[in-house]
ZAMARGU-4260 file (C-alpha; in steps of 0.2 Angstrom, whole numbers, plus 5000, padded with zeros to 4 digits):
<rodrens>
0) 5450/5308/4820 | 5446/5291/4830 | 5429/5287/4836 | 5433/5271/4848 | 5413/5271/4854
5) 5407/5263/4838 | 5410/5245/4836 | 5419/5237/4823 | 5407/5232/4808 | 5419/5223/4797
10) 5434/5212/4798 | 5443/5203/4786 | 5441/5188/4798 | 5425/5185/4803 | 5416/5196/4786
15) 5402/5208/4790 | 5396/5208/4808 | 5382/5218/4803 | 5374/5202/4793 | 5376/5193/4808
20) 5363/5185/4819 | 5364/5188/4837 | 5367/5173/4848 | 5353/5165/4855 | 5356/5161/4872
25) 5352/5144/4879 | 5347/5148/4896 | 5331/5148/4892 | 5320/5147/4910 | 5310/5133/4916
30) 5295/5137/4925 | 5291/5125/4939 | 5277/5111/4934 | 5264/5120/4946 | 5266/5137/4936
35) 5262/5128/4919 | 5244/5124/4911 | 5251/5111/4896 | 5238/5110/4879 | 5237/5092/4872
40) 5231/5093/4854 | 5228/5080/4842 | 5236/5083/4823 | 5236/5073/4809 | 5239/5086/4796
45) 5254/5083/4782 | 5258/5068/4789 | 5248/5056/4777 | 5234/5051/4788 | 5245/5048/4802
50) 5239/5054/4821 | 5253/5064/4832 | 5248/5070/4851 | 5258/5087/4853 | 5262/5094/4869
55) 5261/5114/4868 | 5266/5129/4878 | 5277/5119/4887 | 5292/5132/4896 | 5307/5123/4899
60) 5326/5125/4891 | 5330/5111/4877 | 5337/5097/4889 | 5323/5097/4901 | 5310/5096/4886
65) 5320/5082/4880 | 5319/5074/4897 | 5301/5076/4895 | 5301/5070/4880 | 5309/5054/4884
70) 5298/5049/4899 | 5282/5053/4887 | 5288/5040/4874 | 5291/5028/4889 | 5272/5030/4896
75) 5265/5030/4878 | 5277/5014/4872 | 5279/5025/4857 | 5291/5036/4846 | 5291/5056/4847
80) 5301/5071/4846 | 5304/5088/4851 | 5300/5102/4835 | 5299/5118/4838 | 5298/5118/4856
85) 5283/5107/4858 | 5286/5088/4861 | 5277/5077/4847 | 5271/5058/4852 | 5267/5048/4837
90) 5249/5039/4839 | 5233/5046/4850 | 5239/5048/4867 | 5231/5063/4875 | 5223/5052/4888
95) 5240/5044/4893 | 5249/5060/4892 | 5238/5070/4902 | 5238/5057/4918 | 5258/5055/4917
100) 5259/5075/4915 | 5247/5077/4930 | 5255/5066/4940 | 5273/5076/4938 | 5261/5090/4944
105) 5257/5101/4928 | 5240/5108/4924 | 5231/5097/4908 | 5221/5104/4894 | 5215/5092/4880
110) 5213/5101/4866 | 5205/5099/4848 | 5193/5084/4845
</rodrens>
């Protein structure tokens, strides 16, 4: 008695598919600047003292954030990275970030003190 509408759960080859993780797909969407209101906060915690800008809420796939990312550091003269899915700026940029952001059309919010 063959029951061909349940799907395999175990090969030899590939181990238990059961334990397996489905894919994430990386097609995540991006949303127009216009339809975005971007949060810039100011964080220093666990990072010894040291001041990063982070860019939040941000709705873009991995190599358009990293496109971002890269301007960012280019208007900033500074180092960063993208964690997470928010894009870190080393230093206090908020001002600097918030007039490049609003000039590639997005909506600003500085955040935190």
């Amino acid at each position: 008695m063959s029951n061909n509408n349940n799907p395999t759960v175990w090969s030899s080859e590939q181990g238990d598919l059961r334990k397996q993780e489905p894919k994430k797909s990386d097609a995540t969407t991006s949303l127009t600047p216009q339809d975005q209101t971007v949060y810039l906060h100011r964080d220093s915690k666990g990072r010894s003292g040291k001041t990063v800008t982070i860019i939040k809420k941000l709705t873009l796939n991995e190599e358009r954030m990293k496109e971002l990312a890269k301007k960012l550091k280019q208007v900033c003269g500074s180092g960063g990275t993208v964690k997470d899915g928010e894009i870190e700026i080393q230093g206090e940029h908020r001002e600097k970030i918030a007039e490049a952001l609003k000039k590639l059309g997005y909506k600003v919010k500085i955040a935190g003190g």
